[in-house]
Backbone as CSV, one residue per row, in Angstrom:
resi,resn,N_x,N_y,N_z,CA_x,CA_y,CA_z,C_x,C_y,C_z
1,UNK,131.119,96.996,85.382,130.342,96.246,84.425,129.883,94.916,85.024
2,UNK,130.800,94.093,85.765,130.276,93.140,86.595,129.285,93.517,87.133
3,UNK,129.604,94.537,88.067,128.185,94.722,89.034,126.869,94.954,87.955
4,UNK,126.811,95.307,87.314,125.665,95.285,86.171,125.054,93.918,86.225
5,UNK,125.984,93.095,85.331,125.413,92.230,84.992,124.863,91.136,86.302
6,UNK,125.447,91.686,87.432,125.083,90.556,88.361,123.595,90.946,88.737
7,UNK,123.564,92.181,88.973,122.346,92.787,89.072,121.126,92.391,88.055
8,UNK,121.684,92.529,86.872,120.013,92.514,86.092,120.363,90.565,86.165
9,UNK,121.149,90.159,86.120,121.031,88.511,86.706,119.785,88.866,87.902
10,UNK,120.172,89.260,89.207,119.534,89.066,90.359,117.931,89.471,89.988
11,UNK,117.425,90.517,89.340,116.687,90.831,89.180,115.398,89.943,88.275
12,UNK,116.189,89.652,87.189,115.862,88.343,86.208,115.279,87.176,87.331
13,UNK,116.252,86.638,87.893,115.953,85.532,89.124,114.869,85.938,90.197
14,UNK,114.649,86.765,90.734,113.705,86.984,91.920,112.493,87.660,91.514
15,UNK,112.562,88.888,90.303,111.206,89.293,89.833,110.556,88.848,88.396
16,UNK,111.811,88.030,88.151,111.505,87.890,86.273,111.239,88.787,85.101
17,UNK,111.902,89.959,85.776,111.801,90.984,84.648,112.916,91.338,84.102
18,UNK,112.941,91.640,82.973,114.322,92.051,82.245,114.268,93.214,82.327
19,UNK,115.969,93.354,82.820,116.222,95.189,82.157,117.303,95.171,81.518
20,UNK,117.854,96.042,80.938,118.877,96.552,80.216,119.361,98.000,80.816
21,UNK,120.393,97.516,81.738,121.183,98.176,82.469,122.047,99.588,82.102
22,UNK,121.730,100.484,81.930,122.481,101.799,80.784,123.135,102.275,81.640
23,UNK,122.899,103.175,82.928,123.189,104.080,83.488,122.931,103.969,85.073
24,UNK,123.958,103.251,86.322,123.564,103.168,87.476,123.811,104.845,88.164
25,UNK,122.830,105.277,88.693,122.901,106.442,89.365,123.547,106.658,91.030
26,UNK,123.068,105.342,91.473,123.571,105.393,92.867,124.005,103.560,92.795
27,UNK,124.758,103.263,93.342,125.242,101.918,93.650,125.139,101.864,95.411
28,UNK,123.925,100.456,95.614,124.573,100.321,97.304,124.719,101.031,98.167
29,UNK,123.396,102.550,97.934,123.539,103.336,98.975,122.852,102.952,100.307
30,UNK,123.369,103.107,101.648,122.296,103.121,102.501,121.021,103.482,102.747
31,UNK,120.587,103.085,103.252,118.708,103.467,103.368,118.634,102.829,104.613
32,UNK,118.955,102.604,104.867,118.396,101.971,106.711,119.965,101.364,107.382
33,UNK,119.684,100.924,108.752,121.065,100.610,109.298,121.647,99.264,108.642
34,UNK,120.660,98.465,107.630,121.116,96.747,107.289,120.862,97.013,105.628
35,UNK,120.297,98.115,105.071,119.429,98.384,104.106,120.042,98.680,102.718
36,UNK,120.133,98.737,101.594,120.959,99.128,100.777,119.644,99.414,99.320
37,UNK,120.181,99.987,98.669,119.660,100.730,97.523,120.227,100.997,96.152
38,UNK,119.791,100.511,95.177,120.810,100.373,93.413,119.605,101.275,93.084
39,UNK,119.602,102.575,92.520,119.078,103.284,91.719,119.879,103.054,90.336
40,UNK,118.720,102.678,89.131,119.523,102.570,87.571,118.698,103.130,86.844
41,UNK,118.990,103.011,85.706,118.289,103.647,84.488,118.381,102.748,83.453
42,UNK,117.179,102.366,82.253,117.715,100.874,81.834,117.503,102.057,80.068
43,UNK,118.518,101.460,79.313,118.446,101.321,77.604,116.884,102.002,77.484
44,UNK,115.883,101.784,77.953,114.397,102.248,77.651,113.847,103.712,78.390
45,UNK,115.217,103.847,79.326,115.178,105.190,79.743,113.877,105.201,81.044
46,UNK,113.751,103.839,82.083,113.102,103.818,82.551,114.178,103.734,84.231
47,UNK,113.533,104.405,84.842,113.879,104.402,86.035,113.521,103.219,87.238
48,UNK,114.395,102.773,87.645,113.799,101.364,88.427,114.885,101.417,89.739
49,UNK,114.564,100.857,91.349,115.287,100.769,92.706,115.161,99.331,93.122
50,UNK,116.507,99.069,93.224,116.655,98.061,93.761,116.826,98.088,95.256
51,UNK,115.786,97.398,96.142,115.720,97.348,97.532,116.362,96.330,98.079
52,UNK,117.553,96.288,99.118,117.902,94.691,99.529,118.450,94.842,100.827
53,UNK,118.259,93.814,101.706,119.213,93.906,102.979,118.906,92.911,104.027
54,UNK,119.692,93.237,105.343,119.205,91.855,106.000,118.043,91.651,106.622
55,UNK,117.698,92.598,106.892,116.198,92.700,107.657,115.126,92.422,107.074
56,UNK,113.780,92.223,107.717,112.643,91.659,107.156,111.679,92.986,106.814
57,UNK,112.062,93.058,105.710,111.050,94.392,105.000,109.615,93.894,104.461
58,UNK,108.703,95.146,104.952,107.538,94.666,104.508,106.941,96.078,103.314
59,UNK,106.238,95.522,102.373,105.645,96.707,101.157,105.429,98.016,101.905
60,UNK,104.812,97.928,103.372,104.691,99.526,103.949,106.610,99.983,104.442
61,UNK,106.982,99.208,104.535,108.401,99.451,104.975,109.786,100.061,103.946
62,UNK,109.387,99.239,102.431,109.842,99.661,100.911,109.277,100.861,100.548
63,UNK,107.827,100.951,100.974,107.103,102.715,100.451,107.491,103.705,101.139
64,UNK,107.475,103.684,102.250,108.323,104.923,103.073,109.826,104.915,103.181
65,UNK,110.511,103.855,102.887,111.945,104.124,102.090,112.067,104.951,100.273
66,UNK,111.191,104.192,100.148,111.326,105.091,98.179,111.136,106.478,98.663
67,UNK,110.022,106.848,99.971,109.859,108.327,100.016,110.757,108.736,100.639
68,UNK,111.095,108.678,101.415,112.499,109.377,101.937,113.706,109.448,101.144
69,UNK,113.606,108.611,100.197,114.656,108.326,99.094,114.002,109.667,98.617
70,UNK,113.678,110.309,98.176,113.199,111.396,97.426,112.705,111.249,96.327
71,UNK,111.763,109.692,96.151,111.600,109.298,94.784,110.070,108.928,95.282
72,UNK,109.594,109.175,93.915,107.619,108.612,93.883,107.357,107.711,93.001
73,UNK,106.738,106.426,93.534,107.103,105.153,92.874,105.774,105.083,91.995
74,UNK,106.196,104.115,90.765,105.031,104.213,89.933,104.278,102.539,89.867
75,UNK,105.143,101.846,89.971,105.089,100.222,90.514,106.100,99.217,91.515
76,UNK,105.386,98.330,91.797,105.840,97.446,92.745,106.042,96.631,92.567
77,UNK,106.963,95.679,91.887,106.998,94.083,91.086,107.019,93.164,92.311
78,UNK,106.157,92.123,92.315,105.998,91.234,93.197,106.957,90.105,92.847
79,UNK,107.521,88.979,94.306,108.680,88.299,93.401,107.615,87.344,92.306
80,UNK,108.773,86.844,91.514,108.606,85.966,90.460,107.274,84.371,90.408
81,UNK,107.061,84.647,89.520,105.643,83.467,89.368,104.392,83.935,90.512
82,UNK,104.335,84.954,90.966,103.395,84.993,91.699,103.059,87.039,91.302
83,UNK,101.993,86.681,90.308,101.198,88.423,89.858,100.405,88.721,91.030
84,UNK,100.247,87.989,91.904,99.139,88.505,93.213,99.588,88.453,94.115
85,UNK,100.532,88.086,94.264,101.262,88.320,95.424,101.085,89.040,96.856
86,UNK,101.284,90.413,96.517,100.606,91.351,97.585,99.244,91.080,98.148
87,UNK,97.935,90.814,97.026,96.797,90.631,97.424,96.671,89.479,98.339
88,UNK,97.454,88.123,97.762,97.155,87.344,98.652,97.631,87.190,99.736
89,UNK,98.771,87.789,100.527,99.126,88.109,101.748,98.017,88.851,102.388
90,UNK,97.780,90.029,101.520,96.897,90.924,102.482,95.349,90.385,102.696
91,UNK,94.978,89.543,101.938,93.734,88.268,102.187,93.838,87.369,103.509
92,UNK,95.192,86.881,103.158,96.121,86.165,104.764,95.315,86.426,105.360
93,UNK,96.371,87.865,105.908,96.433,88.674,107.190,95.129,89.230,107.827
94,UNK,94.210,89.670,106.511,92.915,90.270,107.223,91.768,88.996,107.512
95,UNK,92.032,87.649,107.314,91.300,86.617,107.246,92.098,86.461,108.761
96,UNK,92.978,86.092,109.659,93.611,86.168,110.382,93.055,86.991,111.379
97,UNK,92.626,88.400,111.595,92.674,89.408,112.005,90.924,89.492,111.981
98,UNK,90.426,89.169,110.784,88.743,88.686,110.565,88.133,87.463,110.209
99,UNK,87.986,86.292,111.210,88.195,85.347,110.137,86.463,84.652,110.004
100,UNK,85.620,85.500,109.923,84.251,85.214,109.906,83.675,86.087,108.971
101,UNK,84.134,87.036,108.457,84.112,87.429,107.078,84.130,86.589,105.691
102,UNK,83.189,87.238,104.908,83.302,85.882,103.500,83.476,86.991,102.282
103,UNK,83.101,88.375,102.344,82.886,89.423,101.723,84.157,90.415,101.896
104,UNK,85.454,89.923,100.861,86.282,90.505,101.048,86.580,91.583,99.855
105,UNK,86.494,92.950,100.079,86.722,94.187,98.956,88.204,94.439,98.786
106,UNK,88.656,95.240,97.792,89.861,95.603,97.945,90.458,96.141,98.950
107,UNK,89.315,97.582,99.205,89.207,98.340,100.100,89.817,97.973,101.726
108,UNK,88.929,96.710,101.562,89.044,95.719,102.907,90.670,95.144,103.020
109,UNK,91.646,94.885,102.219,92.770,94.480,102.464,93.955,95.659,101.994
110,UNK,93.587,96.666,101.748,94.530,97.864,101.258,95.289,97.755,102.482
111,UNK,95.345,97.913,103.715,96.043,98.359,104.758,96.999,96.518,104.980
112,UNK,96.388,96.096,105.084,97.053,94.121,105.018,98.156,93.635,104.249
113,UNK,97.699,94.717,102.843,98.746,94.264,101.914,99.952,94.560,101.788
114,UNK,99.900,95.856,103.084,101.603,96.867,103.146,102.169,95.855,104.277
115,UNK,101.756,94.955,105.301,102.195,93.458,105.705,102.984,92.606,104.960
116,UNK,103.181,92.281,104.044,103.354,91.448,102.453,105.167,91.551,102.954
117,UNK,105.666,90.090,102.887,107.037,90.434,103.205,107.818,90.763,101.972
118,UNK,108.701,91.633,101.726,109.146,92.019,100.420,111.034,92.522,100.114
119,UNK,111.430,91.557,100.356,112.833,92.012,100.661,113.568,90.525,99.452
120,UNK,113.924,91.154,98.730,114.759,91.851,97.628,112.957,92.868,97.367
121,UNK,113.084,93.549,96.645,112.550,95.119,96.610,112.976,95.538,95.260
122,UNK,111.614,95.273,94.114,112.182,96.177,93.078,110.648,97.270,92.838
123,UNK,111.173,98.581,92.177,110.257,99.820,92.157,110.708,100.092,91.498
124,UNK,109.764,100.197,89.807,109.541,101.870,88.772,109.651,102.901,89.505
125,UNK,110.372,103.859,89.027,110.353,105.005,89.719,109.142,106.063,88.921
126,UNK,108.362,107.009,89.120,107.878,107.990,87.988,108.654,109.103,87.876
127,UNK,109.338,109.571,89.442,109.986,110.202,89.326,110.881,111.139,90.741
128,UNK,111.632,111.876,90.683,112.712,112.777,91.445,112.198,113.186,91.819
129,UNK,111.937,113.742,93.183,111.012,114.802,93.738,111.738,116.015,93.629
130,UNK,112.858,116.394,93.691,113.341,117.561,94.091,114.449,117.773,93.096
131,UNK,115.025,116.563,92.821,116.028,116.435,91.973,117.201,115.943,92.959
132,UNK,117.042,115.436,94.032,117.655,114.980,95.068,117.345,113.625,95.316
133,UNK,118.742,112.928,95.186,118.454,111.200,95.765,119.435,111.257,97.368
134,UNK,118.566,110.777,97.967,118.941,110.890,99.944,119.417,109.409,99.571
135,UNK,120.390,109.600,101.231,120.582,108.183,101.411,120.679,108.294,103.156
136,UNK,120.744,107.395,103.821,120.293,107.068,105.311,121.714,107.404,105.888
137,UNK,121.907,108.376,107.107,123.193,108.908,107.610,122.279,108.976,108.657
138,UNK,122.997,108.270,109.864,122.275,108.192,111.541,123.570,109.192,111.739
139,UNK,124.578,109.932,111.272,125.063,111.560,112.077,124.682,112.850,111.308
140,UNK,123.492,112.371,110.471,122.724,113.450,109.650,121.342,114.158,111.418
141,UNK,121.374,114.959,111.239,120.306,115.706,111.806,118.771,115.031,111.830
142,UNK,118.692,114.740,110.587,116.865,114.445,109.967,117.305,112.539,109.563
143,UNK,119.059,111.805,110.063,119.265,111.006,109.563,119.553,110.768,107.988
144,UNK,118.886,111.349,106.857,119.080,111.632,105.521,120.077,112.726,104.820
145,UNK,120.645,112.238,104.274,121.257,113.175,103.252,121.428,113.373,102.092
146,UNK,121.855,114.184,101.589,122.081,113.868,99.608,122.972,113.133,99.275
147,UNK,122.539,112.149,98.734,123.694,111.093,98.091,123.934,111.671,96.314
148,UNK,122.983,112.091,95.337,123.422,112.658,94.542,122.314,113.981,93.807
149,UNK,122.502,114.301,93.083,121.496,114.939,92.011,120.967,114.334,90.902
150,UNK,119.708,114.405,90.565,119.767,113.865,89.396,117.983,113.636,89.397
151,UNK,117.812,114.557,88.214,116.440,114.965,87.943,116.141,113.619,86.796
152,UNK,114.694,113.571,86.945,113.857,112.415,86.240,112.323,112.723,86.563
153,UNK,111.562,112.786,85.488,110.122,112.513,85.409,109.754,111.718,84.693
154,UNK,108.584,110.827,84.506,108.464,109.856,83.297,106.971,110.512,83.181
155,UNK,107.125,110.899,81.941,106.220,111.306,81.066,106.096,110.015,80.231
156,UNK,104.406,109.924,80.508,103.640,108.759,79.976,103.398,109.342,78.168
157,UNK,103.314,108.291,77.253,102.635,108.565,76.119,101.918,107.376,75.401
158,UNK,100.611,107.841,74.623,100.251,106.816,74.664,100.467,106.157,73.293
């Protein structure tokens, strides 16, 4: 129960979103050699991953962890007081990389914005791919293994 509450504390503090903590599925699994992972489920029956560790993770680095996690993400909360977050890194970087450009599209910073440093790491989940949650084992074969079961889709309504 501690670990709960420290969690939706941490979460509160770095993304400013509230959850209501019901059901943790995985606690602190590995995902990389420094990397760790809180899969929960909140009171609203919404699926959400907590990303954290020592290394310098970037948004392309969190998306191909959720996929190997065996999960397909439905959002990306940027940290706290800042809704643009991602965009304006990836503005940065391609101003950096182009800086005589004045005509900047979305299009134009999609690839810039997976740059975006992002470590604490929170993700909606939509859903389970297989019904399998992996976790990172370097004496696994493929490195991944099953850390548990546990089916989820989020069916939208309007």
């Amino acid at each position: 129960m501690y670990d709960e509450l420290a969690l939706e504390r941490s979460i509160k503090e770095c993304f400013g979103v509230d959850v209501d903590t019901n059901y943790v599925i995985v606690f602190k699994v590995p995902v990389g050699r420094s990397v760790y992972a809180t899969l929960f489920l909140t009171t609203k029956k919404q699926l959400f991953l907590l990303i954290e560790g020592q290394l310098n993770l970037t948004l392309g680095d969190v998306k191909k962890l959720v996929s190997r996690m065996g999960l397909k993400s439905e959002q990306y909360f940027p940290p706290k007081n800042n809704p643009d977050y991602f965009n304006e890194v990836g503005r940065e970087k391609f101003h950096t990389v182009f800086p005589g450009r004045k005509n900047i599209r979305e299009d134009d910073i999609r690839f810039y914005r997976l740059l975006a440093s992002y470590n604490p790491a929170l993700v909606q989940i939509n859903e389970v791919k297989d019904g399998h949650i992996y976790q990172f084992d370097s004496d696994a074969t493929t490195n991944w293994r099953i850390a548990t079961k546990f089916a989820y889709r989020r069916i939208k309504t309007s």
